[in-house]
C-alpha positions as a LaTeX table, in Angstrom:
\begin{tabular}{lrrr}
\hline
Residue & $x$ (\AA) & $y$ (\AA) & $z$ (\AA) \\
\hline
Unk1 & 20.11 & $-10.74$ & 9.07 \\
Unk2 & 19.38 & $-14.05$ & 7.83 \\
Unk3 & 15.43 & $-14.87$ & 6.93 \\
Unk4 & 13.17 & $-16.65$ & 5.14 \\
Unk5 & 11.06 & $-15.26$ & 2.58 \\
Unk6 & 7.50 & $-16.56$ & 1.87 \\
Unk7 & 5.24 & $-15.30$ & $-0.90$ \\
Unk8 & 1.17 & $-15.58$ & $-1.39$ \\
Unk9 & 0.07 & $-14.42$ & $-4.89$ \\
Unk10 & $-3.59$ & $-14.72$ & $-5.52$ \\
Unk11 & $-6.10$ & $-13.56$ & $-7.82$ \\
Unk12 & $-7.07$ & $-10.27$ & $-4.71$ \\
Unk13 & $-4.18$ & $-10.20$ & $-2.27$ \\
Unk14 & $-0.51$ & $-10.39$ & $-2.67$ \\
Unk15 & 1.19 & $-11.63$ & 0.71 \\
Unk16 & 4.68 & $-10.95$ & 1.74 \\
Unk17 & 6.09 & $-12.66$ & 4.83 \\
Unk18 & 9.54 & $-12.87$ & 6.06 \\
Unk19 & 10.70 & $-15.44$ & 9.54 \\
Unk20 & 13.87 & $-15.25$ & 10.97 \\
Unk21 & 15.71 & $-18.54$ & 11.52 \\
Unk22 & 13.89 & $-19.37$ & 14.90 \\
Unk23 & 10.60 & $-19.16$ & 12.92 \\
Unk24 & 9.33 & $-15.74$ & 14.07 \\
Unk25 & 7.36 & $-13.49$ & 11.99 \\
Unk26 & 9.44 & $-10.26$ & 11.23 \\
Unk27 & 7.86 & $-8.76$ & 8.72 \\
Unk28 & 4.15 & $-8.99$ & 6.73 \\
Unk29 & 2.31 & $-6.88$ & 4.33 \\
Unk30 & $-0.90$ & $-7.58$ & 2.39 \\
Unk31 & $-1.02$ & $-5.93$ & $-0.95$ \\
Unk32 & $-4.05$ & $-5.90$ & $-3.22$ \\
Unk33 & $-3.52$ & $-7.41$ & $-6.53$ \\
Unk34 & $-5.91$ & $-5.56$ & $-8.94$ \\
Unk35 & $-5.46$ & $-7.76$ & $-11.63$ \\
Unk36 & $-1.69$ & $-7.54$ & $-12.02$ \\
Unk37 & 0.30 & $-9.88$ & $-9.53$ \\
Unk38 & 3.32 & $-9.73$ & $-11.41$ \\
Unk39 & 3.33 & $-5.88$ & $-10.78$ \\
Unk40 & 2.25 & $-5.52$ & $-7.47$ \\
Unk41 & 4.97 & $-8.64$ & $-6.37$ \\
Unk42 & 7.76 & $-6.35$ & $-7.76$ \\
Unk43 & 6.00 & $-3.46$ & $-6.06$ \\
Unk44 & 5.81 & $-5.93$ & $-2.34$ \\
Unk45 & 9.48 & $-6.77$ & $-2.91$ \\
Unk46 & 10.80 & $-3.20$ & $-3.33$ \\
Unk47 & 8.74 & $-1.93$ & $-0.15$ \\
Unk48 & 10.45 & $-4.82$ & 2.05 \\
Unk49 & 13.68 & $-4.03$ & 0.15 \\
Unk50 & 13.59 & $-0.36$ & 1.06 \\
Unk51 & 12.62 & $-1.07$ & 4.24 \\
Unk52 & 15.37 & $-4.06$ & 5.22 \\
Unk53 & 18.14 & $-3.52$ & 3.01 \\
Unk54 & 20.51 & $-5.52$ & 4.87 \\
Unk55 & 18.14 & $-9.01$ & 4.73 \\
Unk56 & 20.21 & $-11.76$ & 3.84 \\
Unk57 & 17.09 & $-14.28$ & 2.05 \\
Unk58 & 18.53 & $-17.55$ & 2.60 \\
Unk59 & 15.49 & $-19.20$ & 1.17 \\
Unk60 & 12.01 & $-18.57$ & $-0.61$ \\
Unk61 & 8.71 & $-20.44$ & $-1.03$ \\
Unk62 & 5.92 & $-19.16$ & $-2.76$ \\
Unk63 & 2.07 & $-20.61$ & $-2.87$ \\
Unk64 & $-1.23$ & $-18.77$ & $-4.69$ \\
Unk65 & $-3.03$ & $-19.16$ & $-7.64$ \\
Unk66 & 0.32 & $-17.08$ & $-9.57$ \\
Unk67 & 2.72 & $-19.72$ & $-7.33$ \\
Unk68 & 4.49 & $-20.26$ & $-10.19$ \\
Unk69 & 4.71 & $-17.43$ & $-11.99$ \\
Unk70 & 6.16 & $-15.19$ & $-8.95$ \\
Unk71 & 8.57 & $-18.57$ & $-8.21$ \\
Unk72 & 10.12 & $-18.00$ & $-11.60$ \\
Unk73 & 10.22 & $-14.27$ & $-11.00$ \\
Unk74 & 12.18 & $-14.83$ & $-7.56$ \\
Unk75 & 14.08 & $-18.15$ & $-7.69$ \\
Unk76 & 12.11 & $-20.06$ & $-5.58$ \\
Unk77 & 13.57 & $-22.91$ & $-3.76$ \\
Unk78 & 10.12 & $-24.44$ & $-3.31$ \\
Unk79 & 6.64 & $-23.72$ & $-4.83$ \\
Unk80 & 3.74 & $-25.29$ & $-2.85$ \\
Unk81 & $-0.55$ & $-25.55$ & $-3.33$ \\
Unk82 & $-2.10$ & $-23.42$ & $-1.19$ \\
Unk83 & $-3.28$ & $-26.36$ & 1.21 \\
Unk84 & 0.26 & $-27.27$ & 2.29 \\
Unk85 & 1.14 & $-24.03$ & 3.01 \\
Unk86 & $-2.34$ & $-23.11$ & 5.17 \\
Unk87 & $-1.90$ & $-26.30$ & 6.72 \\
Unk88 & 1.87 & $-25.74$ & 7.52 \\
Unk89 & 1.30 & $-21.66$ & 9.07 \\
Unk90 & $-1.60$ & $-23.21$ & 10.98 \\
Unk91 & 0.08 & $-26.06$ & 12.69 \\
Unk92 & 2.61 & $-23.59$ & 13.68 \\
Unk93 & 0.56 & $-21.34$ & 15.28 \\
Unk94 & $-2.09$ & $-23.40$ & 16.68 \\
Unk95 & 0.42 & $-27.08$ & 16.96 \\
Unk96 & $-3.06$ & $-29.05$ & 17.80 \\
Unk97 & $-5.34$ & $-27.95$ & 15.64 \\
Unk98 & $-8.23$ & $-29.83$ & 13.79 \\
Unk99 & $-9.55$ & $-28.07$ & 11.62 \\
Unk100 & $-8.90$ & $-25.55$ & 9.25 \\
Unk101 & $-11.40$ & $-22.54$ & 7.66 \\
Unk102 & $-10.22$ & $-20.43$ & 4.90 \\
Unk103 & $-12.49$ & $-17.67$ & 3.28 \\
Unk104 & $-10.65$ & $-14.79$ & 0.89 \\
Unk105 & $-11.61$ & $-12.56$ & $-1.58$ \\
Unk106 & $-12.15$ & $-15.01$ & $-4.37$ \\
Unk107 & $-12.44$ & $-18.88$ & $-3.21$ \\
Unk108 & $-12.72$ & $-20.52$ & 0.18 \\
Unk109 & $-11.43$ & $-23.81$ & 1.33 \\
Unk110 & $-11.82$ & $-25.88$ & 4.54 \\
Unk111 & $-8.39$ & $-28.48$ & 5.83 \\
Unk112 & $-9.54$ & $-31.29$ & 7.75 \\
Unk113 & $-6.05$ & $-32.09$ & 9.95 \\
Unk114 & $-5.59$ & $-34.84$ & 12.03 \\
Unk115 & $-2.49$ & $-35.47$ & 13.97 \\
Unk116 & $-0.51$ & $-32.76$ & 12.39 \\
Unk117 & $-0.75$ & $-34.07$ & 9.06 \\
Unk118 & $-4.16$ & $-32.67$ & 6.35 \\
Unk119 & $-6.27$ & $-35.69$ & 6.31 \\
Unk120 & $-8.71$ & $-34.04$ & 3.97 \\
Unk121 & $-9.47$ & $-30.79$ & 2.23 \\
Unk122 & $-12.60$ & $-29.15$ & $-0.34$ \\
Unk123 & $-12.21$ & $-26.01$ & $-2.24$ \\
Unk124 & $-14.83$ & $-23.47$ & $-3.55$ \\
Unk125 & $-13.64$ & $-21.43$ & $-6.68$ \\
Unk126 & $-17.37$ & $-20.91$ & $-8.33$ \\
Unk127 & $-19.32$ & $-19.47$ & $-6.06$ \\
Unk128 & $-19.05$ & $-16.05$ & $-5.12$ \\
Unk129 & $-21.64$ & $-16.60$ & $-2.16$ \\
Unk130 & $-19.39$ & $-18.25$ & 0.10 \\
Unk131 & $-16.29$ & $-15.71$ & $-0.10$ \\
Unk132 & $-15.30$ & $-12.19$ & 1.21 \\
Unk133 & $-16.69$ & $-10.57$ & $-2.38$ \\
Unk134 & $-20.41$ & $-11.39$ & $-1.35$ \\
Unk135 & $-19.56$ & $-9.25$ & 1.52 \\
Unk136 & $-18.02$ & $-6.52$ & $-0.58$ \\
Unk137 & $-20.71$ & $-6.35$ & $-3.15$ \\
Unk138 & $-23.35$ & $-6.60$ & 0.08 \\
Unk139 & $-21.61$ & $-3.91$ & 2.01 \\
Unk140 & $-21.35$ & $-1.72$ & $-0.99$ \\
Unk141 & $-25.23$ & $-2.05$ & $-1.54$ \\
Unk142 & $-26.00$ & $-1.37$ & 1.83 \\
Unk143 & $-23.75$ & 1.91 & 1.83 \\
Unk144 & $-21.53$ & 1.00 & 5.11 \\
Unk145 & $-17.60$ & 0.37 & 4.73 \\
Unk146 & $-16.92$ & $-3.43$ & 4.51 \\
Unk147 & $-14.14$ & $-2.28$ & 7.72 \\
Unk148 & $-17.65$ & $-1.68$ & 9.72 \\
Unk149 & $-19.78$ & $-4.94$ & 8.63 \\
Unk150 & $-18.29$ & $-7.04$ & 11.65 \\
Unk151 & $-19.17$ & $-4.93$ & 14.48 \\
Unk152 & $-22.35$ & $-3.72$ & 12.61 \\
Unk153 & $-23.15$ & $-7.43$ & 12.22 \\
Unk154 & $-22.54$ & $-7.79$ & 16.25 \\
Unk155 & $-24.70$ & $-5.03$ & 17.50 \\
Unk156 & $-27.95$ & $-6.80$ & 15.76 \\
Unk157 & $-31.36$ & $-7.97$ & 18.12 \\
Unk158 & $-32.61$ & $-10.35$ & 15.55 \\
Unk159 & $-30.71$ & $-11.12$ & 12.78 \\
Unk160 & $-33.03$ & $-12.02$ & 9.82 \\
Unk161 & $-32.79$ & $-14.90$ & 7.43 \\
Unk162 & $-31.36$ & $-14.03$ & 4.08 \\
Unk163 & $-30.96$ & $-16.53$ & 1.47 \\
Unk164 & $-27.58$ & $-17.29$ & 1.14 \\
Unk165 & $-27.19$ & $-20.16$ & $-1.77$ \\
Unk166 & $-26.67$ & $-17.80$ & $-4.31$ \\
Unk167 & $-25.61$ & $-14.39$ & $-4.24$ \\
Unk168 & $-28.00$ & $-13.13$ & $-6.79$ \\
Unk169 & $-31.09$ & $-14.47$ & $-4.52$ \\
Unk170 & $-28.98$ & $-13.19$ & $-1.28$ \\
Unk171 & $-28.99$ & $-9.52$ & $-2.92$ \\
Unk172 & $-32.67$ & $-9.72$ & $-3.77$ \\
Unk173 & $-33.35$ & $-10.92$ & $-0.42$ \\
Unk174 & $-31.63$ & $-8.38$ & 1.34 \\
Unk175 & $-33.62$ & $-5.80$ & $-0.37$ \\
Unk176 & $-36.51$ & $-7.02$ & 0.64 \\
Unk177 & $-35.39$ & $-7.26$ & 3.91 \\
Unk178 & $-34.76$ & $-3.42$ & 3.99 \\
Unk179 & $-37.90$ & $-2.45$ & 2.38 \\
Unk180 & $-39.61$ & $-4.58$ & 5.57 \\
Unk181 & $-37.74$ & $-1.85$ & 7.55 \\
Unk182 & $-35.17$ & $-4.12$ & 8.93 \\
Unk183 & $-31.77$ & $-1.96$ & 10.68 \\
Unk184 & $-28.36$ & $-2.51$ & 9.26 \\
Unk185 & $-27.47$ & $-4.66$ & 12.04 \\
Unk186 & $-29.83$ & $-7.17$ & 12.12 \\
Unk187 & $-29.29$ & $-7.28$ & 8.23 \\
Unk188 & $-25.49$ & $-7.29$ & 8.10 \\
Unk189 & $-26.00$ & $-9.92$ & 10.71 \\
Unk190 & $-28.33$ & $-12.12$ & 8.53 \\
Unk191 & $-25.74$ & $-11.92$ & 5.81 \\
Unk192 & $-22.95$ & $-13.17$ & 8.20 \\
Unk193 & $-25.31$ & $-16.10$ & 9.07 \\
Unk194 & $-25.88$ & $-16.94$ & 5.28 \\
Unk195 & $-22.11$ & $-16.78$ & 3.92 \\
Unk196 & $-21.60$ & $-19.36$ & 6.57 \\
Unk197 & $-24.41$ & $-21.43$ & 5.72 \\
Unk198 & $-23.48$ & $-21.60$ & 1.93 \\
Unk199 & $-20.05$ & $-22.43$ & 3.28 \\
Unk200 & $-21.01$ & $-24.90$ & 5.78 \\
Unk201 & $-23.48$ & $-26.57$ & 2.89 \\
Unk202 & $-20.92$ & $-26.63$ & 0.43 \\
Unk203 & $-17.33$ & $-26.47$ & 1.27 \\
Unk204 & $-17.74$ & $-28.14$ & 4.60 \\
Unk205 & $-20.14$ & $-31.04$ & 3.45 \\
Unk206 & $-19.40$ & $-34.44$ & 5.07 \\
Unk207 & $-16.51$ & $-32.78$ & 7.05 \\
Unk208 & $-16.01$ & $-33.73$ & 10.36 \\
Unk209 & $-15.20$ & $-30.24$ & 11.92 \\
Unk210 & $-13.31$ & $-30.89$ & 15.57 \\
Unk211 & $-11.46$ & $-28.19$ & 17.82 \\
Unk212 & $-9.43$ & $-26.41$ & 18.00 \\
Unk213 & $-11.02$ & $-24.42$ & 14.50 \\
Unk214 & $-8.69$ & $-22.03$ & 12.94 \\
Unk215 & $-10.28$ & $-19.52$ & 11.19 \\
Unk216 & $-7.62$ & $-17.48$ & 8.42 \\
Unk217 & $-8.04$ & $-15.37$ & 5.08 \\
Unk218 & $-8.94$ & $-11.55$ & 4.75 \\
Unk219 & $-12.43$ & $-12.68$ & 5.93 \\
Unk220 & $-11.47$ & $-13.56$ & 9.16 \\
Unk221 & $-10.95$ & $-9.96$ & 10.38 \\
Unk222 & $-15.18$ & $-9.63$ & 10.36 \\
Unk223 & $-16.12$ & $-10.07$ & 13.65 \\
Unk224 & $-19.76$ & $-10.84$ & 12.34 \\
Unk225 & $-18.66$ & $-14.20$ & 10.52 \\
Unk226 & $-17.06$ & $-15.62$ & 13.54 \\
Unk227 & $-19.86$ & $-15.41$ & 15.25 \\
Unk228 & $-21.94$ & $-16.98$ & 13.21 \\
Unk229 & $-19.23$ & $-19.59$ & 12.69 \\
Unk230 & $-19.44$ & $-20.17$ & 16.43 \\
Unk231 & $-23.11$ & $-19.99$ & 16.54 \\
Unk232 & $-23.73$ & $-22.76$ & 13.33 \\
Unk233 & $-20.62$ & $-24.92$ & 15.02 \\
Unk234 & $-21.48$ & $-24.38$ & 18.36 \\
Unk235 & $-17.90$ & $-24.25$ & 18.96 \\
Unk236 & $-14.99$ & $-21.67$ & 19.22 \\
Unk237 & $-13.61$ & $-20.49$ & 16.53 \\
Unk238 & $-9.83$ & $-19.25$ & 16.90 \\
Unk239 & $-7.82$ & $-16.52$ & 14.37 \\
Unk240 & $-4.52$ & $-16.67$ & 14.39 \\
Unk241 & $-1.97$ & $-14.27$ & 15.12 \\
Unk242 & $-1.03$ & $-13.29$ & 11.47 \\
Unk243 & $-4.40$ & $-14.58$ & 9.89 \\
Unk244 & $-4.60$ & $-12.74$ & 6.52 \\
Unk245 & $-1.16$ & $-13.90$ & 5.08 \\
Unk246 & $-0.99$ & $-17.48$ & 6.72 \\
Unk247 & $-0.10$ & $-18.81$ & 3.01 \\
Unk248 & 2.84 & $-17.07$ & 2.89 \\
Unk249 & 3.80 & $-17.65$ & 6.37 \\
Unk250 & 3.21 & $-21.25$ & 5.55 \\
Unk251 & 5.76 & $-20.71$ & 2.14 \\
Unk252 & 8.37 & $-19.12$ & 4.33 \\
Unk253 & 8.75 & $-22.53$ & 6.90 \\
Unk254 & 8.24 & $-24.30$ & 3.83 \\
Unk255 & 11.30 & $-22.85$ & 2.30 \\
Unk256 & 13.20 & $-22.79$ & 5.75 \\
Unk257 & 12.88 & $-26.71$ & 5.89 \\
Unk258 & 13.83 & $-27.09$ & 2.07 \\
Unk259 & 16.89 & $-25.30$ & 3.19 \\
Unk260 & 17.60 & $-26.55$ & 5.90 \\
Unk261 & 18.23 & $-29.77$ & 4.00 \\
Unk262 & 21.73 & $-28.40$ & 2.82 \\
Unk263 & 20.72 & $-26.79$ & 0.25 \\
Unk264 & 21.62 & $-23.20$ & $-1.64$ \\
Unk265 & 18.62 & $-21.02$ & $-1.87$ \\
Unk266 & 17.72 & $-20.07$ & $-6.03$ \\
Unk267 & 17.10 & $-16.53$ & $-4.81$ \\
Unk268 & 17.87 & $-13.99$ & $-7.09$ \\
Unk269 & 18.33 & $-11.31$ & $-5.24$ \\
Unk270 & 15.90 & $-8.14$ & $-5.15$ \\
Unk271 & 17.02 & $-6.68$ & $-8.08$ \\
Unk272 & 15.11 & $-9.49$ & $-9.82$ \\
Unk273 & 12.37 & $-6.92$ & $-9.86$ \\
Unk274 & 13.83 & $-4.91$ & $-11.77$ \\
Unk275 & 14.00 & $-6.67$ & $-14.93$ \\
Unk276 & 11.10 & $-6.72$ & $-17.19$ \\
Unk277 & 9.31 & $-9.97$ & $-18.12$ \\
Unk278 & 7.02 & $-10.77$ & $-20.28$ \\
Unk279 & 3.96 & $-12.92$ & $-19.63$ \\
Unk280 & 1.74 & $-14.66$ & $-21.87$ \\
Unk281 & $-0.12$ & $-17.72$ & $-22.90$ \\
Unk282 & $-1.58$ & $-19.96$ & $-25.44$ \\
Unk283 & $-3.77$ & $-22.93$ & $-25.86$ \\
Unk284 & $-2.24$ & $-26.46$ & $-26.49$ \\
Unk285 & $-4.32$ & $-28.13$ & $-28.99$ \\
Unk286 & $-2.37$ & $-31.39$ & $-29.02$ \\
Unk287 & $-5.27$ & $-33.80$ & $-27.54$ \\
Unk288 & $-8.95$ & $-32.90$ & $-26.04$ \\
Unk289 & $-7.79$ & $-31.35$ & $-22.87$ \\
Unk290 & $-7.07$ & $-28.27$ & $-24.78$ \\
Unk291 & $-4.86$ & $-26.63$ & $-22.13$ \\
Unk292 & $-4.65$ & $-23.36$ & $-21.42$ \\
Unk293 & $-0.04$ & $-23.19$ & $-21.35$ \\
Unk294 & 1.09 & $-20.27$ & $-19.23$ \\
Unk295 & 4.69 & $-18.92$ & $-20.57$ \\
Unk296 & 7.05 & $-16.47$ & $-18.94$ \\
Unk297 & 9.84 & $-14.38$ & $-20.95$ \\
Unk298 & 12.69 & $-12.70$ & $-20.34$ \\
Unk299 & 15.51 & $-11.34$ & $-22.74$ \\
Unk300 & 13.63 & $-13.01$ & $-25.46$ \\
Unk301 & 14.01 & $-16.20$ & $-24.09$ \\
Unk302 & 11.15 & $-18.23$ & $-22.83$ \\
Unk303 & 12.43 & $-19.10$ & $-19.32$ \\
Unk304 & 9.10 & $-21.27$ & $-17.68$ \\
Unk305 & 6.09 & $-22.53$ & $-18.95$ \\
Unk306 & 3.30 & $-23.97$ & $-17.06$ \\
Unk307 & $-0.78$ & $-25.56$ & $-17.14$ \\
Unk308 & 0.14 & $-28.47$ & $-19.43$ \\
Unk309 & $-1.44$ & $-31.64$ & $-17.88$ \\
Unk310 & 0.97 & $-33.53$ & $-19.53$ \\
Unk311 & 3.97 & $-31.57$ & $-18.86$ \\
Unk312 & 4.74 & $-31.03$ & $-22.62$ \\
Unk313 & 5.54 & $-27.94$ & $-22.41$ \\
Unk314 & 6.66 & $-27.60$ & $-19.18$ \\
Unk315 & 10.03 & $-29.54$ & $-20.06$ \\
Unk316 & 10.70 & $-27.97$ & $-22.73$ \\
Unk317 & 12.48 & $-25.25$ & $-20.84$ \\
Unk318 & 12.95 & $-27.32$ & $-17.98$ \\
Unk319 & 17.01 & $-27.48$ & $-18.54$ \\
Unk320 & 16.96 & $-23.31$ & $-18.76$ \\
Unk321 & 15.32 & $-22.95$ & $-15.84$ \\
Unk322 & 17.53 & $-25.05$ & $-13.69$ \\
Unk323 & 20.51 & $-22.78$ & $-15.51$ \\
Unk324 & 18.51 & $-19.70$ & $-14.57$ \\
Unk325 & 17.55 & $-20.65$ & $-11.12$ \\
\hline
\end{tabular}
């Protein structure tokens, strides 16, 4: 079976999707990352291995935070930001789509796109208040399971107002709330309201949101946060189809249309994850950026370096990667 292999690794989630050659989705998983992508990408690969032993991988993209670390790892034919490949999945699924909201684990980010193409885009990587770990850390206070929060969040009379600019002042806030004697609901529901207000305040400043609005990352599955998306937009809010691994969709078509180019995939086959790698890094003190230079091992050979601004480093083992790949 011929397919196209997409991978997602980011600092929570590790995404694994695989499209046959008319596009369609035939296999996903969403693995936690726990601090140790390289690890749990061997672990993703050996699962779909075990399961599809016959796939013939004709191309791979990959897109995260570790995008190039788990390209090297695999052979990657293409290795795209995490914009283009949200932007791609979501133009697939929803062709006439506008806008674009993305809240994980770790960062959010909001894709203005206009006629198919991104016409602008904002990222939040700082503030905890605006992603799916305010939720956790809320939830976990609160004593419900963060699976519940949505349709606790939906059952609420009055939501209350919870400050929601930081999440050390949202916390105190909601304990204050619950010595008042407010009920989950209306509390869960209050917390909903204020992730999307910090979002909206931040991220979304001085965006022009239009419909359609697709809504994607691991927060998407809470019910609660839609709603208040909808209710703060006054418009609907959509979730795709295969909303909590759209970045590796969006790698897969990305590698299907490098491919489909004429070229020869750089997969290395799934017993790539079986060899052992090394990972480590070191700080470039060259000139004033001080960068922080990723480097990748393997046999004792440095095989891929990357963070140098400059690209110092980076070519450096530019010529053995090409021989590796």
């Amino acid at each position: 079976m011929k397919c196209y292999l997409g991978i997602d690794v980011g600092s929570v989630s590790t995404n694994i999707v695989v499209i046959d050659s008319e596009k369609k989705v035939i296999y996903s998983d969403y693995l936690r990352t726990q601090g140790q992508p390289l690890i749990t990408l061997k672990k993703g690969l050996q699962i779909l291995y075990d399961k599809f032993s016959n796939l013939q991988v004709t191309g791979v993209g990959t897109t995260g935070s570790a995008r190039h670390l788990s390209g090297v790892i695999v052979g990657a034919d293409i290795v795209k930001n995490e914009i283009t490949a949200h932007a791609v999945a979501a133009s697939e699924l929803i062709p006439e789509v506008n806008t674009i909201l993305e809240i994980g684990g770790q960062d959010s980010k909001i894709i203005i796109m206009r006629n198919g193409v991104v016409s602008d885009f904002a990222m939040n990587t700082v503030c905890a208040a605006g992603t799916g770990s305010f939720l956790d850390q809320q939830a976990s206070r609160l004593g419900i399971q963060i699976e519940d929060f949505g349709d606790l969040a939906l059952k609420a009379q009055v939501p209350v107002r919870i400050a929601g600019r930081c999440s050390v002042f949202a916390e105190s806030d909601m304990i204050h709330k619950q010595q008042l004697g407010h009920s989950l609901a209306d509390i869960t529901s209050g917390l909903c309201e204020a992730l999307v207000r910090n979002y909206l305040n931040n991220v979304g400043k001085g965006k022009e949101i239009l419909a359609p609005i697709a809504f994607q990352g691991g927060v998407a599955a809470n019910k609660g946060i839609k709603k208040a998306f909808e209710k703060a937009l006054g418009l609907e809010v959509v979730i795709p189809e295969h909303f909590k691994v759209m970045g590796a969709l969006g790698a897969s078509l990305l590698a299907r249309e490098e491919i489909l180019k004429g070229k020869t995939t750089n997969f290395r086959g799934f017993s790539s994850f079986e060899n052992n790698h090394d990972v480590s890094s070191f700080e470039c003190k060259d000139c004033a950026n001080n960068c922080e230079v990723i480097q990748i091992g393997y046999e004792s050979r440095i095989i891929a370096r990357w963070g140098d601004r400059c690209g110092k480093w980076e070519s450096t083992v530019e010529e053995k990667k090409l021989q590796l790949m």
